[in-house]
Legacy VTK file of the C-alpha trace (Angstrom):
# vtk DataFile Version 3.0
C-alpha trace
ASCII
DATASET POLYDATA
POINTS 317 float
-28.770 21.345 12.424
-26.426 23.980 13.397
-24.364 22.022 16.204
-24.214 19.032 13.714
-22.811 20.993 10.960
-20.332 22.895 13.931
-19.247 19.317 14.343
-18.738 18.272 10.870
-16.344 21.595 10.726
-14.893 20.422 13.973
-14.395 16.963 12.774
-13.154 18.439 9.001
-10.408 20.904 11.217
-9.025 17.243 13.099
-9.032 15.324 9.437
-7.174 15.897 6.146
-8.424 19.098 5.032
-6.372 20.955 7.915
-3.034 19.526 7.469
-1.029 21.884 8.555
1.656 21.782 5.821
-1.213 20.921 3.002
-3.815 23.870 2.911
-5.015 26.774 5.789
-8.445 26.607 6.831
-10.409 28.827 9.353
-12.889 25.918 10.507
-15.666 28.152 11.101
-16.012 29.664 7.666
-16.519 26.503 5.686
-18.546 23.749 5.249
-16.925 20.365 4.346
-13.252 21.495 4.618
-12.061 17.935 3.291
-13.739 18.159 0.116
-10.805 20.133 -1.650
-7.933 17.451 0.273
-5.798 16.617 -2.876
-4.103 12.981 -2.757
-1.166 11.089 -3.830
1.920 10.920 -1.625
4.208 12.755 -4.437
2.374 15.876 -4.318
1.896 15.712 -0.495
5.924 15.473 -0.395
6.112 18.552 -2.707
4.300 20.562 -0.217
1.019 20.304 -2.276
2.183 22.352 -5.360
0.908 19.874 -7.717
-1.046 22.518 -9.446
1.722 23.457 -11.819
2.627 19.639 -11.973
-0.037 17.963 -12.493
1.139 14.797 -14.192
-0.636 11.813 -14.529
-4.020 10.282 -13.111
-3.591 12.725 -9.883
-4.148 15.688 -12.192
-7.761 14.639 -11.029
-7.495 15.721 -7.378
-5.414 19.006 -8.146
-6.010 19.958 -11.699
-8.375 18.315 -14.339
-6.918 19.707 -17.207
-3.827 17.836 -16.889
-6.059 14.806 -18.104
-5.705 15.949 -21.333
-1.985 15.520 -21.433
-1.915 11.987 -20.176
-0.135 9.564 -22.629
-1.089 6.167 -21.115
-3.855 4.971 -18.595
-2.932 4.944 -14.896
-4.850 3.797 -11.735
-3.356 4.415 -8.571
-4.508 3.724 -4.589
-3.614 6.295 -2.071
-3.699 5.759 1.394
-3.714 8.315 3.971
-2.774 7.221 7.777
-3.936 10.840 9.559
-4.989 12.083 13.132
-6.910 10.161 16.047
-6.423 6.965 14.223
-8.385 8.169 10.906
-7.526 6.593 7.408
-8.586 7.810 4.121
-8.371 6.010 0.657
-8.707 7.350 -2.587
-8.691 5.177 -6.120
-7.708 6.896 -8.892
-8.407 5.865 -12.915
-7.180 7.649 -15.653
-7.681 7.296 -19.666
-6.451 9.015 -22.515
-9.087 9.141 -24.796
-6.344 10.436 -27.651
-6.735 13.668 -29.780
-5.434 14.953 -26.305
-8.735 14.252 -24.264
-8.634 12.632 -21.051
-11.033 10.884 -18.501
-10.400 10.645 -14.945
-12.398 9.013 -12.330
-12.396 8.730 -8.393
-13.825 7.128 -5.771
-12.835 7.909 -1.598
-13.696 6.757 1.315
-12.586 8.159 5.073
-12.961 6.307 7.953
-13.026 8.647 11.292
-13.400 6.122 14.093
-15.691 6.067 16.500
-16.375 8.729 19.609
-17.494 9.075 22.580
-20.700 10.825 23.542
-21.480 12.728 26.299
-24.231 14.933 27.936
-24.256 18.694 29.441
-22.569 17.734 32.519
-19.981 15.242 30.725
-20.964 11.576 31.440
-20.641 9.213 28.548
-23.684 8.435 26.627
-22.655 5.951 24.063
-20.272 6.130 21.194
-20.588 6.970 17.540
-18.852 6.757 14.097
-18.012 9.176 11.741
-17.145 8.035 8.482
-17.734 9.954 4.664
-17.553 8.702 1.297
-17.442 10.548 -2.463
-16.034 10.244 -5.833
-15.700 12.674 -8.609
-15.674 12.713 -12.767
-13.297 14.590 -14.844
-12.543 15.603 -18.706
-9.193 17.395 -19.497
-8.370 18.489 -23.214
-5.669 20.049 -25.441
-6.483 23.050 -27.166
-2.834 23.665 -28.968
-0.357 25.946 -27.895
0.924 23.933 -24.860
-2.687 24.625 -23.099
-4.631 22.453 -21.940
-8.370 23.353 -20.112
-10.430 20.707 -17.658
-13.361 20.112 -15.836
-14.651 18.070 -12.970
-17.563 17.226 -10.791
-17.447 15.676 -7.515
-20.096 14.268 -4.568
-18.955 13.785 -0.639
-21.368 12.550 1.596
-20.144 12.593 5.408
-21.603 10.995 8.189
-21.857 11.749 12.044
-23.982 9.442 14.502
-26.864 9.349 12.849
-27.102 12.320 10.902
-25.286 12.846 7.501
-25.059 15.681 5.048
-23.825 15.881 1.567
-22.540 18.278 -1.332
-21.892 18.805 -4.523
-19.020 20.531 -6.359
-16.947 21.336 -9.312
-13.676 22.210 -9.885
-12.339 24.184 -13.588
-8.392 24.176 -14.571
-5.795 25.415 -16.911
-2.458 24.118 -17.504
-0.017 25.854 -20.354
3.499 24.030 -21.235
5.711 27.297 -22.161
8.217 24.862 -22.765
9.439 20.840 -22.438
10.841 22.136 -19.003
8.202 24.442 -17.869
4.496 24.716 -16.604
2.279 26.572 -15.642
-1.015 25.864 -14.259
-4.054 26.668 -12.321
-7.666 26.000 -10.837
-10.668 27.127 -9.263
-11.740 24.548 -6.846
-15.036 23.441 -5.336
-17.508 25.801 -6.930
-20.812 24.617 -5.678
-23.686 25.853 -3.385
-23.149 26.248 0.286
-24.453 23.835 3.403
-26.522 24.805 5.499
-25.532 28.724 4.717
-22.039 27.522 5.046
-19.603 28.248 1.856
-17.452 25.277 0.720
-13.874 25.143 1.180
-13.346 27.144 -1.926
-10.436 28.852 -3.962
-7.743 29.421 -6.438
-5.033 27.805 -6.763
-2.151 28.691 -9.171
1.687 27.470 -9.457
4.595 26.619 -11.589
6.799 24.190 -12.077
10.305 23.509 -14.161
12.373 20.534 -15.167
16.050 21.315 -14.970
19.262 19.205 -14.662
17.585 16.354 -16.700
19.928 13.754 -18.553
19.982 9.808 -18.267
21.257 9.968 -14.464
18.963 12.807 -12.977
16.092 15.189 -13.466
15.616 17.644 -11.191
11.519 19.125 -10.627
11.260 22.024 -8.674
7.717 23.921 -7.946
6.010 26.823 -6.532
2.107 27.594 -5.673
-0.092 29.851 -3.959
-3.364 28.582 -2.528
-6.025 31.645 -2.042
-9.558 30.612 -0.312
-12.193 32.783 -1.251
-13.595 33.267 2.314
-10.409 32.528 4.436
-6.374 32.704 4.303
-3.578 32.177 1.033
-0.790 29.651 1.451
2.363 29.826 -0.566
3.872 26.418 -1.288
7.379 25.237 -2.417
8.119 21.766 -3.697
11.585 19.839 -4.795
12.215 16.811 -6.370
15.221 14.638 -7.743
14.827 11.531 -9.558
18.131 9.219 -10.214
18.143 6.718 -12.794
14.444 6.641 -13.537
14.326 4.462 -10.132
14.983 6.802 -6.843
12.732 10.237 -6.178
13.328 12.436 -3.261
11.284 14.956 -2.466
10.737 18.096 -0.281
7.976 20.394 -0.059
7.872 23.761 2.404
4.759 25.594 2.836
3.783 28.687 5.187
0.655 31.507 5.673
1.148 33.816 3.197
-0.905 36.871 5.130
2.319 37.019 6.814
6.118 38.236 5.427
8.564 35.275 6.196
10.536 35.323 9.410
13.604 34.525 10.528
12.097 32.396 13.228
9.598 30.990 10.983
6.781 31.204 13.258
4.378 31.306 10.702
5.144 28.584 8.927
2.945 25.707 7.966
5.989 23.314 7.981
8.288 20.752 6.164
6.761 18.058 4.193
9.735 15.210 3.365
8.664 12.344 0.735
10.931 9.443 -1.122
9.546 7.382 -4.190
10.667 3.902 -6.165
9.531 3.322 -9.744
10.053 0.000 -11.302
8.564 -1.386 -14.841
5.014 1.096 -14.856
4.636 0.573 -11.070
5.065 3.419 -8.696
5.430 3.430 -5.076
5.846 6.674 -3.240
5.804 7.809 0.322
5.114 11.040 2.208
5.693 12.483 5.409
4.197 15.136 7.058
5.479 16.331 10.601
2.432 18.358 12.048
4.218 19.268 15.324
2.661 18.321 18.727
-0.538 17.244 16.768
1.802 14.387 15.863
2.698 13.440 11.830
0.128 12.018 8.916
1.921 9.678 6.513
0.772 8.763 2.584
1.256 5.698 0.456
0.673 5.895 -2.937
0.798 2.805 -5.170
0.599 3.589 -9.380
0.492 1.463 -12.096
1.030 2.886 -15.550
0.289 0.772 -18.451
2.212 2.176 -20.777
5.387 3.647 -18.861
5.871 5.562 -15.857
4.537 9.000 -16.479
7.002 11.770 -18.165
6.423 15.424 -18.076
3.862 16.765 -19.455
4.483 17.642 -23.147
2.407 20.150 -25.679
-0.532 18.124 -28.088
LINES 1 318
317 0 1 2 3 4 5 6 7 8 9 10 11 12 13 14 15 16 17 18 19 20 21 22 23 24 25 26 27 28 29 30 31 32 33 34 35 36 37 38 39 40 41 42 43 44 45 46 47 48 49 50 51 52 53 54 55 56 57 58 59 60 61 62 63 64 65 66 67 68 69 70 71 72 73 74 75 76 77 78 79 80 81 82 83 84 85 86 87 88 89 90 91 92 93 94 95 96 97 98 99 100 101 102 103 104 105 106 107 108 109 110 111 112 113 114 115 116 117 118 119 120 121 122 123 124 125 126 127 128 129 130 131 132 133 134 135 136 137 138 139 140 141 142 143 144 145 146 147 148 149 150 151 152 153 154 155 156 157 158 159 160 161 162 163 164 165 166 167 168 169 170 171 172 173 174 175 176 177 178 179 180 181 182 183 184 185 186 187 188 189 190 191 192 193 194 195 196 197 198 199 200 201 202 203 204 205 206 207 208 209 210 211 212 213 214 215 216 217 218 219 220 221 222 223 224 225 226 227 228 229 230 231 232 233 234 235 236 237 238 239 240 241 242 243 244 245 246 247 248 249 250 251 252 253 254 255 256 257 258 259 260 261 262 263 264 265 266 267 268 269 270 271 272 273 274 275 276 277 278 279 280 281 282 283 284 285 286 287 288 289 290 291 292 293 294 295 296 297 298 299 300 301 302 303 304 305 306 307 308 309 310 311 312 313 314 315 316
């Protein structure tokens, strides 16, 4: 049981939930490191600081309390092209429920490929798929003042060969509008029991973000979070976004390992994160990508559909 869950980590480290420029990980520590892997191609661009965002039906995969300040329904598909041929998709739905109270629901599904096996002195044995498959539920609600609190509960099952192991987790989240033009917000993610003895990929996360320069032509978003794992290393993120005319976003993101003090040579950094993203009549398309060195790049599509109008920043209940 041991090498099979050393594989799992092995297999997390190659998959989303080590992207360099999304989240640190020390592979040994955890079990399931892709169960915390937040989606959409917006925040990916905005070097993951989402947190402090957390607009829309992706407050789901960052922060459930930003359900509660959802003014339409949404359901978006995000699609994930990432390492050694692996794809990952993740649906999205998200209701207002009014009163401030929102649902969110998810379902994912990553497909690893398939592997080659081989025996103690290295000839090939056959081949095998890896593969895993989850969703999670969550409620976010207003409680005045600009805050809004929010729960979720999520299931991954992952499977190697022909073995397959599963957990169960939860995340809890704050987010408090100060103002129209800024957030703050903040979440505990994946509290659940371990695997096998292993802890989950587990944490705070905590940011801020600010409107700024907004009129009829442009509205500048710019963002900030810090990403601490409870067994492992804290990442400080940076976003930046400009939208033009309601139509055109571009967006950067920086992030680095924050154990470290910044250098000059920036050899501690986690790296750039570049994104771009068209809205048109309650659709949303958006785009993300995410240089990871000589490992090569991962790139994110995001497709949104908002039934009442493309989503606005979050505003107090």
């Amino acid at each position: 049981m041991k090498k099979s869950l050393l594989a799992w980590i092995l297999l997390g480290a190659l998959a989303p939930g080590l992207n360099a420029a999304e989240v640190v990980t020390s592979a040994a520590a955890f079990a399931f490191p892709t169960i915390d892997d937040g989606a959409g191609a917006r925040a990916i661009a905005m070097g993951s600081t989402y947190v402090g965002i957390d607009e829309g039906s992706d407050a789901l995969l960052w922060n459930p309390a930003g359900l509660g300040a959802m003014a339409d329904p949404q359901i978006a598909e995000h699609h994930t092209a990432e390492l050694v041929g692996s794809t990952q998709d993740i649906a999205v739905l998200g209701v207002p429920l009014g009163g401030s109270n929102g649902l969110g629901l998810s379902l994912n599904y990553e497909n690893d490929g398939a592997f080659d096996g081989r025996d103690a002195n290295g000839n090939q044995t056959g081949s095998y798929t890896a593969n895993a498959y989850g969703g999670s539920l969550g409620y976010g609600v207003g409680v005045g003042g600009g805050l809004y609190l929010g729960v979720d509960v999520k299931f991954e099952q992952e499977t190697l060969a022909q073995s397959g192991m599963s957990a169960f987790a939860g995340d809890i989240g704050g987010l408090w509008t100060l103002t129209p033009m800024f957030t703050l917000g903040a979440a505990y993610n994946n509290l659940g029991p371990q695997v096998d003895g292993f802890p989950l990929h587990q944490g705070l996360n905590a940011g801020v973000s600010s409107h700024f320069f907004t009129n009829d032509s442009t509205d500048w978003l710019a963002s900030a979070s810090a990403d601490s794992l409870t067994n492992g290393q804290t990442s400080i993120h940076f976003g930046l976004e400009d939208t033009l005319l309601q139509l055109l976003s571009l967006r950067a993101g920086y992030s680095f390992d924050g154990s470290n003090p910044i250098t000059l040579d920036n050899s501690n950094a986690l790296g750039w994160t570049f994104g771009v993203g068209l809205a048109w009549h309650g659709f949303s398309l958006d785009y993300a990508y995410v240089p990871l060195s000589d490992l090569g790049n991962m790139q994110r599509v995001s497709l949104t559909y908002d039934f009442g109008r493309v989503c606005a920043p979050t505003t107090a209940p």
